[in-house]
C-alpha positions in Angstrom: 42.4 -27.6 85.7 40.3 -26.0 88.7 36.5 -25.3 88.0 38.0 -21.4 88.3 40.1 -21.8 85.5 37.2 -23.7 83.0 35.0 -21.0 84.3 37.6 -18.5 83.0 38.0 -19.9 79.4 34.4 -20.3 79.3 33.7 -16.3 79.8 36.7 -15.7 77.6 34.8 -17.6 74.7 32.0 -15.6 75.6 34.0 -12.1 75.5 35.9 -13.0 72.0 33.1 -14.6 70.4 30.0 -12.4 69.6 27.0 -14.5 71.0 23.6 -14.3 68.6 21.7 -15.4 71.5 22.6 -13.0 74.2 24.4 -10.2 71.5 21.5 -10.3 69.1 21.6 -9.0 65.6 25.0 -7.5 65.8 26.5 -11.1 66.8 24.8 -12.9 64.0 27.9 -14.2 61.3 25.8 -16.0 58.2 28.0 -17.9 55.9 30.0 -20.7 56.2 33.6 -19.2 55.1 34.5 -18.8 58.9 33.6 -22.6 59.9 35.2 -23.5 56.7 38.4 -21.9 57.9 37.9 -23.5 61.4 36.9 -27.1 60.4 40.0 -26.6 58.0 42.2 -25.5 60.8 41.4 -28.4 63.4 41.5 -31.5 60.3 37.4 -31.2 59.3 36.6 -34.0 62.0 33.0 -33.5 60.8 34.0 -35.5 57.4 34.6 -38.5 60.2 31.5 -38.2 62.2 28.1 -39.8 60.9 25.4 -37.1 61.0 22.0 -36.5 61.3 21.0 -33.0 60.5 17.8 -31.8 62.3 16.6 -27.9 61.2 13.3 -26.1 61.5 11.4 -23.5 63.6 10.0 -25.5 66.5 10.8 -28.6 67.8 14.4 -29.1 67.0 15.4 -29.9 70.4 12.7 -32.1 71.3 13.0 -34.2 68.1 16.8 -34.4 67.9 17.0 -35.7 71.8 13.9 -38.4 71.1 16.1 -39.8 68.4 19.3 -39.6 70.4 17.4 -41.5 73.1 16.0 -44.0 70.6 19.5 -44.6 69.0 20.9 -45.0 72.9 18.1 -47.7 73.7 19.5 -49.4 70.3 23.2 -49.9 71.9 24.7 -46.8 69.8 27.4 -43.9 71.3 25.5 -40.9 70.4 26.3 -37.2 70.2 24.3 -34.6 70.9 24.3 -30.8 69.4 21.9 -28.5 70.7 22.1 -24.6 71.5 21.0 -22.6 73.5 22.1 -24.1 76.8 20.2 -23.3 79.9 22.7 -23.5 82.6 25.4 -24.6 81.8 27.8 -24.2 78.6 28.4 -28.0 78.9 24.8 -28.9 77.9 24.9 -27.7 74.1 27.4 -30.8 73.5 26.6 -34.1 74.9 27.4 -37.8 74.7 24.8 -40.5 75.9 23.5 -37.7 77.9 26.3 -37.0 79.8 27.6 -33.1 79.0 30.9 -32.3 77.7 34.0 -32.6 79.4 35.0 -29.4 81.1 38.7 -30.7 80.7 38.4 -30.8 76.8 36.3 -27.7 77.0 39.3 -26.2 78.9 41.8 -27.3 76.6 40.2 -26.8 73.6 39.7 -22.7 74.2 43.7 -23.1 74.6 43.1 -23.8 70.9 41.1 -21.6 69.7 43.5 -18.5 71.2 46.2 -19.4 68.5 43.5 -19.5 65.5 45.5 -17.2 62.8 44.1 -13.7 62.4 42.3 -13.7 59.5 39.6 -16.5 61.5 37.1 -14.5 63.1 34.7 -16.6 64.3 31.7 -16.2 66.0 30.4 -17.6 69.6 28.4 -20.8 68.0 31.2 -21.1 65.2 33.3 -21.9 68.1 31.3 -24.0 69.8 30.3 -26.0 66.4 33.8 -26.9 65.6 33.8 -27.9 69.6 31.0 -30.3 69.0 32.7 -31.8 65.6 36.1 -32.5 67.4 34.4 -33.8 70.7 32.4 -36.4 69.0 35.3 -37.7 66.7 37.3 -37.8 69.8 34.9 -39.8 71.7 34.2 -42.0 68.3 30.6 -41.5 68.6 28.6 -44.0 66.6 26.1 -40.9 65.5 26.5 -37.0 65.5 22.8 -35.1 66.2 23.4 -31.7 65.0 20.6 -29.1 65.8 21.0 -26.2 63.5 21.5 -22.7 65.2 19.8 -20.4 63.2 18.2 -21.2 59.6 19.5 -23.9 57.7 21.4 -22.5 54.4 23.8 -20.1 55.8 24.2 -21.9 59.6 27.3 -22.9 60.4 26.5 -26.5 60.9 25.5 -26.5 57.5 29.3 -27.7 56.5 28.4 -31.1 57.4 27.0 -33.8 54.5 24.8 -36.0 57.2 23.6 -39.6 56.3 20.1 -38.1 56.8 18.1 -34.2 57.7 14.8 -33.5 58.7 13.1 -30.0 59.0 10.5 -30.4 61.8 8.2 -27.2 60.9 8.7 -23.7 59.4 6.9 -20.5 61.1 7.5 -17.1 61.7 10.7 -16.4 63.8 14.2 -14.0 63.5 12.0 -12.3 60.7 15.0 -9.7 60.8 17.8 -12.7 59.6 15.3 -15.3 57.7 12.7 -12.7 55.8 9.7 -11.6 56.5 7.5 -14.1 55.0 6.7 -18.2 56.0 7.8 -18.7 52.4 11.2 -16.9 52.6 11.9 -18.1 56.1 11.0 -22.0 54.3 13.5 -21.5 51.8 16.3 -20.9 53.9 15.3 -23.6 56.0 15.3 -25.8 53.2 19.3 -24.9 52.6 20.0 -27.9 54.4 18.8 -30.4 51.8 21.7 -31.9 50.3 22.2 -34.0 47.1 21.1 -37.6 47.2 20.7 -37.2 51.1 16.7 -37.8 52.4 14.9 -35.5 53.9 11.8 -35.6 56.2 9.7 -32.6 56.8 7.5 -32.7 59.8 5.5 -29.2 58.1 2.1 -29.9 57.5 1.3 -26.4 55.7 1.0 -27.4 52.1 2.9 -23.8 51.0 6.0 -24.5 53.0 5.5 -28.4 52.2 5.5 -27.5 48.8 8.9 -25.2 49.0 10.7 -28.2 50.9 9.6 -31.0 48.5 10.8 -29.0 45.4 14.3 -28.3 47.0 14.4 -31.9 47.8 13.8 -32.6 44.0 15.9 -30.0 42.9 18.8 -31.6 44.5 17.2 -35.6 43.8 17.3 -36.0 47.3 13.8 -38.4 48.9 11.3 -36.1 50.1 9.8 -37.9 53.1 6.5 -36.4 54.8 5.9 -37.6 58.5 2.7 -35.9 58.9 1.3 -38.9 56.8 2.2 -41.4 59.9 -0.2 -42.5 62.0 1.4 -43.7 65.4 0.2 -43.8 69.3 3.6 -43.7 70.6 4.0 -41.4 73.0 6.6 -39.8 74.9 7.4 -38.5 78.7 8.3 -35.1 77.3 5.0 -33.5 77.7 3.3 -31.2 75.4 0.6 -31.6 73.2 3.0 -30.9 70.2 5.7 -33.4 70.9 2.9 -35.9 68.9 4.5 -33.7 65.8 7.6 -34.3 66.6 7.6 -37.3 67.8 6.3 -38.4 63.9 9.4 -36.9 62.1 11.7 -39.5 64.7 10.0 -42.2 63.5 10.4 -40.6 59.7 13.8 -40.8 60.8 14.2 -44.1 62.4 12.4 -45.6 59.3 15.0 -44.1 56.9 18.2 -45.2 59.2 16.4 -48.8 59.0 17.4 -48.4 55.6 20.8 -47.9 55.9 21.0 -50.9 57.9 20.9 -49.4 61.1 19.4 -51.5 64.1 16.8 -50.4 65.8 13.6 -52.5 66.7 10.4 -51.4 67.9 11.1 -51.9 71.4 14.0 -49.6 70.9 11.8 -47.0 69.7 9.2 -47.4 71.9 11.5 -46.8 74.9 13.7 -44.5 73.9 10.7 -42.3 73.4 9.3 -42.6 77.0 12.8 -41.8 78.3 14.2 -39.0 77.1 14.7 -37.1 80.2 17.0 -40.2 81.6 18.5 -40.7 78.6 19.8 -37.5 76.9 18.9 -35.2 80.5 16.8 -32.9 78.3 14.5 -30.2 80.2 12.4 -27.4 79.1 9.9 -28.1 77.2 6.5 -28.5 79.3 8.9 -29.5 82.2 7.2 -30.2 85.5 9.0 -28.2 88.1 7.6 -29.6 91.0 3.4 -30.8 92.3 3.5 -29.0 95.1 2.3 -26.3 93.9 2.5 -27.5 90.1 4.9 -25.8 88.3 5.4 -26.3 84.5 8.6 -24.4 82.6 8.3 -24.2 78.5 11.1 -22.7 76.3 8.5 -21.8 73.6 9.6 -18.3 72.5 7.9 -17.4 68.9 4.2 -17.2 68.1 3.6 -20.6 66.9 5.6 -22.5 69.9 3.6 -20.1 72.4 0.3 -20.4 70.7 1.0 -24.5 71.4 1.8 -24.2 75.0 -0.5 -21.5 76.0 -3.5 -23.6 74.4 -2.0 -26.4 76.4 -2.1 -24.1 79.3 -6.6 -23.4 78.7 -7.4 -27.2 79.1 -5.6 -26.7 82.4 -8.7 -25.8 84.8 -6.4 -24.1 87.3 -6.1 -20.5 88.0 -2.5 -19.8 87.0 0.4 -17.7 87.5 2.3 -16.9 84.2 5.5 -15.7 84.6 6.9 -14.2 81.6 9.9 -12.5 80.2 11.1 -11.3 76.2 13.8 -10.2 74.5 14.3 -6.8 72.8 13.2 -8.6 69.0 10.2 -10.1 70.5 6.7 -8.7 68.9 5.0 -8.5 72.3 1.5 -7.4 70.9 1.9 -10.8 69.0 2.1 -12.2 72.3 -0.6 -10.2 74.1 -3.3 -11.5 71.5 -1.7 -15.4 72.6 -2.0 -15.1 76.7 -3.7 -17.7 78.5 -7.2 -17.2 80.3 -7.7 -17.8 84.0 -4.4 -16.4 84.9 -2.8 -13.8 86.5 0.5 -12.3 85.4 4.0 -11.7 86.3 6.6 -9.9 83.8 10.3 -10.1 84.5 13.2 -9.1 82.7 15.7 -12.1 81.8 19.3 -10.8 82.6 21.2 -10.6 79.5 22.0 -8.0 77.4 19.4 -8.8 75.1 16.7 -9.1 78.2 13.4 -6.7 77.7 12.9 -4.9 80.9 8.7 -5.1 81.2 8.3 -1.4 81.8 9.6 -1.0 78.3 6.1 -2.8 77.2 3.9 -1.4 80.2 1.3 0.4 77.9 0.5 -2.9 75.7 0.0 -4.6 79.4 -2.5 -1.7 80.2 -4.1 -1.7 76.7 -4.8 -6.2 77.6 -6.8 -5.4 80.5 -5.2 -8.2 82.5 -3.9 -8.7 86.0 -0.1 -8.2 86.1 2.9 -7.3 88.2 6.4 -6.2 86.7 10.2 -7.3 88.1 13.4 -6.7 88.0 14.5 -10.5 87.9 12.8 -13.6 86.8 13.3 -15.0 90.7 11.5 -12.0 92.3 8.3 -13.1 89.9 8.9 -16.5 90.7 9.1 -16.2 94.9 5.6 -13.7 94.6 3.9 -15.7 92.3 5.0 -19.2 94.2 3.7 -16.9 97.8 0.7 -16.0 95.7 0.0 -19.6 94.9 -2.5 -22.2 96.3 -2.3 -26.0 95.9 -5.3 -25.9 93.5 -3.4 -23.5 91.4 -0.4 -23.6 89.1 2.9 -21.9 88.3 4.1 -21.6 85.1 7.1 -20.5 83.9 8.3 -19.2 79.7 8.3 -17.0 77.2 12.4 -17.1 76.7 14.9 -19.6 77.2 16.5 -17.3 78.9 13.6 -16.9 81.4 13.2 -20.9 81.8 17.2 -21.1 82.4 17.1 -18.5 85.1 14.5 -20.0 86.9 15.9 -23.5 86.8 20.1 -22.3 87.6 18.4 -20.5 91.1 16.1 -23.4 91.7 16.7 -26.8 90.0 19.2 -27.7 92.8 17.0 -26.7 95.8 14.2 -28.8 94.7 16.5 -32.0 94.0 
């Protein structure tokens, strides 16, 4: 198999599959008949997998790669879920860090084209059932599965996991989850399973409240992280990884219980290497010094609220460059922006990319300094020419955005 011909399957998953993340509404399949069917059709090699189930608003990625790096510094072979990727396919499915094998990838779209007719999958449908065979192939110790979208009617919701943890619930995909915290909580709290603990890493007592009586409702241990007190940290920055980084140990504790290994020196360092461990990037992700350049993936109010408050104790003048999709409430995000700063709006090239002139009278109606562009790397080479060493870059808004930026540039830098 040539790169050419991985490259090829890869874009014919792409075509076949509608794709939620770069299709939008139209590419969104709730319901878990169609992973049924799949799991079904390649011997449900989730049923031989140990999982641990990790939902909720923010902080999903950040959380489920701490505790894959923790179970790694333990000794364990651990697999790794997480979606979206930001350059490369291979990245939503990892073991010990190391991305999927483009050779199995290859093969396993050969699969996929015989699926009988009446299987209609959808883009991460696909790529679940991907994960589930890839780790029992590689007879991983643990299976970390992020959940795409939600929790009840996600399509990694087929799995009963030894343990799940929602890390927070806020306002996000108000169009699929509901328009209120409360209805977007309850479908959240579809992953609590029977018997099986849960941690919640929500400290809103409405939405805590919602969780906890799911959890009774199905007797399954309600355990609340925001009651720890710890001075662990981590080296992924961002003021909010403290949140998440309580809902790891919430589930270290409760894997302890199972009779699981892990000792405190285990924790302690698999929490200050991540990066090394799992190869995890984008959240508060220093770019380079020279000038300093800092990348976030925070895309919905509450994650940009964090970041762009992390972004004021900065005393820097800034350059924010920014980019949306077409769901994105961007007079939400006008009321967010950070002070001292000067902007740069760029549309991210997908389908489901906001070009800025589409927003231009909001930017008038803010009264701030801003320049629009046709690409997120025409933002990024003014604002880095615009740039002095006492000032910053940074770089958000979208995945999308922050995966852009790093596919032109990660490689020159290294």
């Amino acid at each position: 198999m040539t790169n050419g011909q991985y490259q090829e399957a890869v874009d014919w998953l792409f075509v076949q599959a509608p794709n939620y993340q770069i299709d939008g509404l139209k590419a969104y399949k709730p319901g878990l008949e169609n992973i049924t069917k799949l799991c079904d059709f390649f011997g449900n090699p989730q049923e031989k997998i140990k999982c641990i189930h990790i939902g909720g608003t923010n902080g999903k990625g950040s959380s489920s790669n701490m505790l894959a790096s923790v179970l790694q510094d333990a000794g364990y072979k651990v697999g790794l879920y997480n979606s979206p990727h930001l350059i490369d396919f291979t990245e939503r499915i990892k073991v010990n860090g190391k991305n999927c094998d483009k050779k199995f990838i290859y093969d396993f779209i050969q699969k996929l084209k015989t699926l009988p007719e009446d299987i209609l999958p959808s883009f991460f449908e696909f790529t679940t059932i991907m994960a589930f065979e890839y780790f029992y192939q590689q007879g991983v110790d643990f299976a970390i599965i992020e959940v795409g979208l939600g929790g009840r009617l996600d399509s990694t919701n087929i799995i009963q996991p030894l343990l799940a943890a929602i890390t927070n619930v806020q306002l996000d995909h108000q169009n699929i989850l509901g328009d209120t915290i409360e209805e977007i909580a309850s479908e959240k709290a579809g992953i609590i399973k029977t018997h099986i603990p849960i941690i919640s890493g929500e400290e809103t007592d409405t939405v805590k409240n919602i969780i906890r009586q799911k959890a009774k409702l199905e007797n399954a241990p309600f355990i609340d992280a925001t009651t720890l007190q710890t001075d662990l940290a981590s080296d992924l920055k961002g003021n909010y990884q403290k949140k998440n980084i309580r809902v790891v140990l919430a589930l270290v504790e409760e894997l302890k219980k199972l009779n699981i290994s892990i000792s405190d020196e285990n924790i302690e360092n698999g929490l200050l290497h991540v990066h090394q461990n799992t190869g995890f990037i984008g959240r508060w992700f220093e770019f380079s010094q020279d000038p300093l350049t800092i990348c976030d993936t925070g895309h919905n109010q509450a994650g940009l609220e964090y970041v762009f408050s992390q972004l004021n104790s900065i005393d820097r003048h800034k350059h924010v460059i920014l980019g949306f999709v077409i769901d994105k409430k961007i007079d939400e995000v006008m009321a967010l922006l950070p002070e001292n700063s000067e902007f740069y709006f760029a549309k991210p090239s997908i389908n489901r990319g906001r070009h800025p002139e589409d927003y231009e009278n909001l930017l008038q109606e803010s009264k701030i300094s801003y320049k629009i562009f046709d690409s997120v790397q025409e933002a990024y080479l003014s604002a880095k020419e615009q740039c002095t060493k006492e000032e910053m870059i940074f770089i958000g808004g979208s995945n999308f955005v922050v995966g852009e930026f790093l596919e032109k540039n990660l490689e020159i830098s290294e």
